[in-house]
N, C-alpha and C positions, 0 to 999 in steps of 0.2 A: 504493500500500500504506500509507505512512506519511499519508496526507490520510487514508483509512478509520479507522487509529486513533486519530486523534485527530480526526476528524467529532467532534462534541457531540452533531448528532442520531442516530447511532450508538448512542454511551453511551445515549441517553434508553429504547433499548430493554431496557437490563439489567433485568429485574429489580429493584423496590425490595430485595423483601429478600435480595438477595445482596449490597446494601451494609451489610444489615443484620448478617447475618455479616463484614464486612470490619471495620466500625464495633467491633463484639466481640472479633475476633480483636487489632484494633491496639490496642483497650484492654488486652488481656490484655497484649500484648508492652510497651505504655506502663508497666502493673499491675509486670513485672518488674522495670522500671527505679525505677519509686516503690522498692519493697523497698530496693535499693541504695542510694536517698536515703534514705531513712529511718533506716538502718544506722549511711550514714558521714557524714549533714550533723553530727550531734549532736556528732560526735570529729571533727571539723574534717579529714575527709578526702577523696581528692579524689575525684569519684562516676564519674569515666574509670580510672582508675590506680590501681590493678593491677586488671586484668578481674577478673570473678565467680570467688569460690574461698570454700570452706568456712572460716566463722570458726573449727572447730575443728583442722583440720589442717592448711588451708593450700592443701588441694587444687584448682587451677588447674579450675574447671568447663568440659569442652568444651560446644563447640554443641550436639550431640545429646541432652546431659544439663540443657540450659538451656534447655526447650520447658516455656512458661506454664502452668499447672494439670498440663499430662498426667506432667510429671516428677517433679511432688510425690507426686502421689498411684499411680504407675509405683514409684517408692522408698520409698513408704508414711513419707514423712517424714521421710527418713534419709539421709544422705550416704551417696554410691555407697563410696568412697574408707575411711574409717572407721567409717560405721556410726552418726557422734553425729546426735540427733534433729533435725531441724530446723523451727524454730520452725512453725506453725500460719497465723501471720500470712501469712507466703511466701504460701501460698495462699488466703487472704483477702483481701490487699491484689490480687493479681492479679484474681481472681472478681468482686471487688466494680468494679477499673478497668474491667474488662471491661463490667459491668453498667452502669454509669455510661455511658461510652461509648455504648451501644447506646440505653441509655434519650434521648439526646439527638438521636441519630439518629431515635427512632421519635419526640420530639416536634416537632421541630424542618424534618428531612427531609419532601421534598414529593415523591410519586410520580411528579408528573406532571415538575416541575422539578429533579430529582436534582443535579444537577450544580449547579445556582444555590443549590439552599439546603443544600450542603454546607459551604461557609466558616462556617456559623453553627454548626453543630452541631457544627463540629470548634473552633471557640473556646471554645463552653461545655464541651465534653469536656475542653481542656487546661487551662480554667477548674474543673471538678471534681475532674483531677489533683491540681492544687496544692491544692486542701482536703482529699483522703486525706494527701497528705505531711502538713500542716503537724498536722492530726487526730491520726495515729499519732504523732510527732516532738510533739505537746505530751501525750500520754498519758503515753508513757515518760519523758520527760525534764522537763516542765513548762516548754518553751521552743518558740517559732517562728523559725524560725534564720531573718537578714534576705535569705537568698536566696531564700526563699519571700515576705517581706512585701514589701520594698522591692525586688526582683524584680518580684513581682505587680503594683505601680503601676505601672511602668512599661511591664510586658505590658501590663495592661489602657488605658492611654492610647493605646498602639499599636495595638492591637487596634479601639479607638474611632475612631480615623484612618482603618485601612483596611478598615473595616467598620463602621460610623457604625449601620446595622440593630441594631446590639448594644446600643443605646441605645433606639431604634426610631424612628430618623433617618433618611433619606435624606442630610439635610445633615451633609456632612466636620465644619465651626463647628459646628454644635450637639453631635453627638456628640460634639466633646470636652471644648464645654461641660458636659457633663454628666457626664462623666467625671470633668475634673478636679472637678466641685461633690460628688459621690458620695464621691469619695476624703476630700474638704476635710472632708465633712460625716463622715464615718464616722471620721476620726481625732479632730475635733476632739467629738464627742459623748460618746466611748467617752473620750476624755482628761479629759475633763467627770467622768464620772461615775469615772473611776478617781480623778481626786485628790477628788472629795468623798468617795467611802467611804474613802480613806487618810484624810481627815482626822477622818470619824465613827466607823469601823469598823478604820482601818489598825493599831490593836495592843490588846492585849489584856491589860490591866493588872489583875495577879494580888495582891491584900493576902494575906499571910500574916501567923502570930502575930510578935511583937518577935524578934528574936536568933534568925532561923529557918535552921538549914542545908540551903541548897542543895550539892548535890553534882551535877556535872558527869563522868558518867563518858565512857565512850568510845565507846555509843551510843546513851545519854538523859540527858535531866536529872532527877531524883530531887527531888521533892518531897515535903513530910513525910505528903501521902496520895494522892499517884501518883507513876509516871513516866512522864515523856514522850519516846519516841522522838525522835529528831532526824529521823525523815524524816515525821514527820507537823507539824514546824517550818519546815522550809528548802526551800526548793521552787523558789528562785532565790538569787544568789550576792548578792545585793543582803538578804535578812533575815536579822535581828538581833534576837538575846537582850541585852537591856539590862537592868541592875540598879545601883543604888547600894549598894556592901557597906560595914559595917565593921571587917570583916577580910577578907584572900582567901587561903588557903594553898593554895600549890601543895610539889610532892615535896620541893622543892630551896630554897621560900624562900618568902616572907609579904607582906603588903599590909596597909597599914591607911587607911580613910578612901576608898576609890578607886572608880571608876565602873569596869563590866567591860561587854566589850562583844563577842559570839562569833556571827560569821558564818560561813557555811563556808568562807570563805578566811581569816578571820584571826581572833588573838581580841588585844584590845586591852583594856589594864586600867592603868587612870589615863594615861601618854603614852608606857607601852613598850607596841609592837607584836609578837606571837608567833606563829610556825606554830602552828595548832590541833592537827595532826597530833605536833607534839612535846611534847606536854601530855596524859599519861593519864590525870589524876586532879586535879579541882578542887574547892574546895570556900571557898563563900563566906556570910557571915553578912548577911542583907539581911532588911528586911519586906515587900518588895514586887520582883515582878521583871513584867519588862515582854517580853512575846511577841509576833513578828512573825503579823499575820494579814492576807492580801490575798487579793480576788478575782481578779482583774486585772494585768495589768502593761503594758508600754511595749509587750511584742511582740504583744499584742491589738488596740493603738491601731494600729499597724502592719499587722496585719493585717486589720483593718478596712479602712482607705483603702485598701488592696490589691482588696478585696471589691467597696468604693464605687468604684473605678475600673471595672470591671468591671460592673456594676447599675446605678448612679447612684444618688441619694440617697434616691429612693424606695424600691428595693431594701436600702438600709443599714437604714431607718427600719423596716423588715417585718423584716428580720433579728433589729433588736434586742431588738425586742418578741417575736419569736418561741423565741428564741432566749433568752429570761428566761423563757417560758412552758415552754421543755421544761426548763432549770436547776430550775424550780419543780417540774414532776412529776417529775424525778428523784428532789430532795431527799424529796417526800413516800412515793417508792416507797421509797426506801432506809430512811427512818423507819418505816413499814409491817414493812421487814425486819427492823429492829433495826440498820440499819448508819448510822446518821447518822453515824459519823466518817469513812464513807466520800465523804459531800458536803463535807467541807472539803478532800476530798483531789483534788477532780475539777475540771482546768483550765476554764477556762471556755473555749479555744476550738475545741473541738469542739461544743461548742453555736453557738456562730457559723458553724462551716462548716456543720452540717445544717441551719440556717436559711436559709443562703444559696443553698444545693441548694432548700431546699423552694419558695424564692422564681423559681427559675429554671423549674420544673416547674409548680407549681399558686399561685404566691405573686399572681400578679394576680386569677386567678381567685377564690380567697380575698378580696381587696380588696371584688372586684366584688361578692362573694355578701352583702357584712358592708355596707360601708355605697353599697353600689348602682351605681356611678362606676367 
């Protein structure tokens, strides 16, 4: 009995596309658990403890109410329990894991060899996992938390070990040659290009008239013909509002001659450091103030070599190009719209992960078709 089920040439009889549906279904149920990363990587919580329960009341989700796609749209969106909506994503991020999954299966799976060319198709699936996580988690938050980056290198080196094909090896040494060169090449490119635009593009120095009052309220900066929101400045815990005042008044006391300095964790003015949050009302006389602007950051670099582990460096090098090519038709759709402040607001690595998806599907083909090779 037990030699029959687990025959191999048994299995070869199933059916492809009933692993077609398997491939789908386990993406959807993967699709579930993304959501829960997505949720609690950003608030540092832990993604086992406390099982699923509604962020608005608290309500403990049984199994029967936790069935991927069919319970969202069964509750039309809504917690069984209270009634509040529940987000749209839930069932996007599952559909789309779902999709993802499947698509990897029908490019990668082989009718005749099912079983053998499973391992590939479920690495690039749990390979496309991690770029809906890290995708949704830098939309929301403008971060890639290092469980996903520095997580990713090390799957992906493993991954090149015991499956060296993922490279398009037979040899164990080569795949991870190539692996580690991919990761090398993808951190140290994308690191390249983050500190020269800091250096050309990283801040945005604003002349105003002589004796000009800035005023710092308590959700923008006030200039003498705008203001600026604080969330179209800060976007990581690392930019900074820098200016040289000649005076700075605050509620309770004055400054003269001082450099102010206001991140969203601190604000620092000449060599006293302040909560920002105990400060409602600033207000400083400068000509010039100086405004954090970045493409990029450290968690891109990071997740690149993550990428490059997983691809190799030929797969980095198509990404990035590709992956500047969709940033590019964004910017000029959103201008089209009238929304160009909406391209400074858009992380750049969700354009990394759809490059690296595209390179995994049709990215050699591409190669082939452009310059022949």
């Amino acid at each position: 009995m037990l030699h029959n089920i687990f025959n191999p040439e048994n299995w070869q009889l199933v059916p492809f596309h009933f692993w077609s549906l398997c491939f789908f279904s386990l993406g959807c149920i993967v699709g579930s658990f993304l959501n829960v990363c997505i949720y609690r990587m950003p608030l540092d919580l832990s993604v086992v403890s406390p099982p699923s329960h509604c962020p608005h009341c608290k309500y403990a989700i049984p199994f029967y109410l936790n069935i991927p796609l069919l319970t969202w749209l069964a509750l039309k969106g809504r917690c069984k329990n209270c009634g509040a909506p529940i987000s749209p994503r839930y069932f996007i991020v599952e559909l789309l894991t779902g999709v993802a999954f499947l698509g990897c299966w029908l490019a990668f799976g082989n009718p005749v060899h099912a079983l053998r060319s499973m391992p590939l198709a479920l690495v690039y699936a749990v390979f496309l996992a991690g770029l809906i996580v890290a995708t949704f988690i830098d939309f929301e938050h403008f971060i890639i938390p290092d469980e996903i980056t520095l997580g990713g290198i090390v799957a992906g080196f493993a991954a090149s070990f015991f499956l060296p094909q993922l490279q398009d090896t037979n040899s164990i040494g080569t795949g991870m040659v190539r692996s580690v060169l991919g990761a090398a090449v993808g951190a140290g490119v994308v690191y390249a290009v983050l500190r020269l635009g800091k250096l050309m593009f990283g801040r945005q120095r604003l002349k105003l008239p002589v004796d000009t009052t800035i005023i710092f309220g308590e959700t923008c900066v006030h200039l003498p013909d705008k203001e600026i929101p604080y969330e179209e400045i800060f976007y990581r815990k690392s930019d900074a509002i820098v200016l040289h005042a000649r005076t700075v008044e605050l509620v309770d006391r004055g400054y003269r001659d001082v450099t102010v300095k206001l991140s969203p964790v601190t604000l620092k003015i000449g060599d006293e450091e302040i909560n920002p949050d105990d400060v409602k009302h600033l207000e400083a006389v400068s000509s010039e103030i100086v405004l954090p602007r970045e493409a990029m950051g450290l968690g891109d670099v990071k997740f690149m070599a993550g990428i490059g582990a997983f691809i190799g460096w030929q797969g980095v090098l198509f990404s990035l190009m590709f992956s500047s090519m969709i940033g590019a038709a964004v910017g000029i759709v959103l201008i089209l719209l009238r929304r160009r402040e909406w391209s400074s607001r858009m992380p750049y690595g969700p354009y990394i992960a759809l490059a690296a998806a595209a390179w995994i599907f049709c990215g050699r083909k591409i190669i082939h078709a452009i310059f022949g090779a």
